[in-house]
C-alpha positions in Angstrom: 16.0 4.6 -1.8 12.9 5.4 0.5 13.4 3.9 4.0 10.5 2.2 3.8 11.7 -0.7 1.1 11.5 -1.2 -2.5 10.5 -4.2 -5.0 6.9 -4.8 -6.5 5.4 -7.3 -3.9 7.3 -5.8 -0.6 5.9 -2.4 -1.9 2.1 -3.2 -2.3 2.1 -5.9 0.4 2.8 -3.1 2.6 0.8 -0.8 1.5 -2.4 -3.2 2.2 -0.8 -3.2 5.7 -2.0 0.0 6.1 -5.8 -1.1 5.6 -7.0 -1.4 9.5 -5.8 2.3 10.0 -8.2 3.1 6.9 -11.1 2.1 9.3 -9.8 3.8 12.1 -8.7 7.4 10.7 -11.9 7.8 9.3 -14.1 6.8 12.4 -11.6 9.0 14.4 -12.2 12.0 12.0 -15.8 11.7 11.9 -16.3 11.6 15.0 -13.8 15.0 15.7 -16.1 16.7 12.9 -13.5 16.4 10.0 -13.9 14.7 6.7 -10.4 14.1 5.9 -9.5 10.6 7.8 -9.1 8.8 4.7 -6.5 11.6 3.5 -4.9 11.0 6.3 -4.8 7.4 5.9 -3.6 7.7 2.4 -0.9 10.3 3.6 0.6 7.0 5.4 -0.1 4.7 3.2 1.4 6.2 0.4 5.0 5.8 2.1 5.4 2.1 0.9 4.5 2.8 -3.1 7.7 5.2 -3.4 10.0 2.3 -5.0 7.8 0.2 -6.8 9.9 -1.5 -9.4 8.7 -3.7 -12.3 9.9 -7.1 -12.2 10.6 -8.6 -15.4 7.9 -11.5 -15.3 4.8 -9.0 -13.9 2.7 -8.7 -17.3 2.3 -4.5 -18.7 -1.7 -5.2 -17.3 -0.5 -5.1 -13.5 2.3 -3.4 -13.8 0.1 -0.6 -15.3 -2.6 -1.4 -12.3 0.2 -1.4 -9.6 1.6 2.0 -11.0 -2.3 3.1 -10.9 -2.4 2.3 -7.2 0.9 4.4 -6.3 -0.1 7.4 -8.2 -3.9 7.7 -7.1 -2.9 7.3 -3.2 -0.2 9.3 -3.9 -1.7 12.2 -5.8 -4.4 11.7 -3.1 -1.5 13.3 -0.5 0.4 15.3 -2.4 -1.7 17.3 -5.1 -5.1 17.4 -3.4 -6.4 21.1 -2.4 -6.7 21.1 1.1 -10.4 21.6 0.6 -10.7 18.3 -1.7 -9.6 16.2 1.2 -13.3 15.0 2.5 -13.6 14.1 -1.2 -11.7 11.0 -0.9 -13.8 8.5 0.2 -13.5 5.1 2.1 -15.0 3.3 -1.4 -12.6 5.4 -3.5 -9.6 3.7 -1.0 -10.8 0.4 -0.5 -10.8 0.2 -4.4 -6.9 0.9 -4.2 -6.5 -1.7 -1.2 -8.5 -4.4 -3.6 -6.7 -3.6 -6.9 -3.1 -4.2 -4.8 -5.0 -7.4 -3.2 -5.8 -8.9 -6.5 -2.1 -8.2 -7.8 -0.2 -9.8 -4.8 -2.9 -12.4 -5.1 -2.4 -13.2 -8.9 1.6 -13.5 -8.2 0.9 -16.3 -4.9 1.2 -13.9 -1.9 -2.5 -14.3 -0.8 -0.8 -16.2 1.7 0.6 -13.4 3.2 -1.9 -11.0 3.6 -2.0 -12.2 7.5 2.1 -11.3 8.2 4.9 -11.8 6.9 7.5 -11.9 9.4 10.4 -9.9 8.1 8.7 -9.9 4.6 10.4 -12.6 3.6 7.4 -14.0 1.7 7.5 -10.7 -0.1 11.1 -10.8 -1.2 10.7 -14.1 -2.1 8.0 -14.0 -5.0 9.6 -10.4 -5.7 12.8 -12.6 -6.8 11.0 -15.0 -8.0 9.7 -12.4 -10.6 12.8 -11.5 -11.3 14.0 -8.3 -9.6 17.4 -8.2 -8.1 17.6 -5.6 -6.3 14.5 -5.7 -3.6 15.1 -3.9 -0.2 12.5 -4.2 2.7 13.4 -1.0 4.0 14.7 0.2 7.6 13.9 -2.8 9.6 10.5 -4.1 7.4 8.5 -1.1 8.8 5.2 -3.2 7.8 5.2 -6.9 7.9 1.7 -7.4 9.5 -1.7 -5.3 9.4 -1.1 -2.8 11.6 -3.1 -3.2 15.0 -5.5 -0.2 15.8 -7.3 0.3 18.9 -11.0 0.1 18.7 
């Protein structure tokens, strides 16, 4: 079990948390001289697609697109030559963010894309689609967008 939760809607409603620092890393990483900010964001990211489950009533379609969401952000951090990095762009991630929007959205958690206070929302529709077993992880790690300074 990763610390950071498990379940289908807890996983990539958590993920999208993750989408102010997307901004942030790579306008930090610019300005330093570096191309890699959105590596680095995805090297965070990533954290909350570990234990992504399929619940029973999520159609093959988005289970298929969820499962492509946790394996491009994850091969992203974990199988990328170091040089490759700058490669990623902010399109190629804000693609991923969008394709886990849509599939939250299409299950009713649009609602939720603003907080969701000890992703309760998140559990919710997660046993609502049937999975039993759902965990938010050490103390919801995620349950809003996570503030940046700017």
């Amino acid at each position: 079990m990763s610390e950071f939760g498990s379940g289908f809607i807890t996983c990539l409603l958590q993920f999208v948390y993750h989408e102010p620092r997307l901004y942030e890393w790579d306008m930090r990483m610019r300005i330093t001289g570096t191309n890699d900010g959105v590596w680095l964001w995805a090297d965070g990211a990533k954290d909350h697609l570990y234990e992504l489950k399929k619940p029973p009533k999520v159609t093959v379609a988005d289970w298929k697109s969820a499962c492509q969401v946790r394996d491009t952000v994850c091969g992203w951090s974990w199988s990328w030559p170091f040089q490759d990095r700058a490669k990623i762009t902010t399109t190629m991630a804000r693609e991923m963010l969008d394709q886990a929007k849509t599939i939250i959205a299409v299950y009713g958690g649009s609602g939720l894309f603003k907080g969701d206070p000890e992703l309760k929302g998140a559990f919710a529709l997660d046993h609502k689609l049937g999975l039993k077993h759902v965990d938010t992880g050490d103390a919801a790690t995620c349950t809003k967008p996570i503030e940046v300074d700017r």
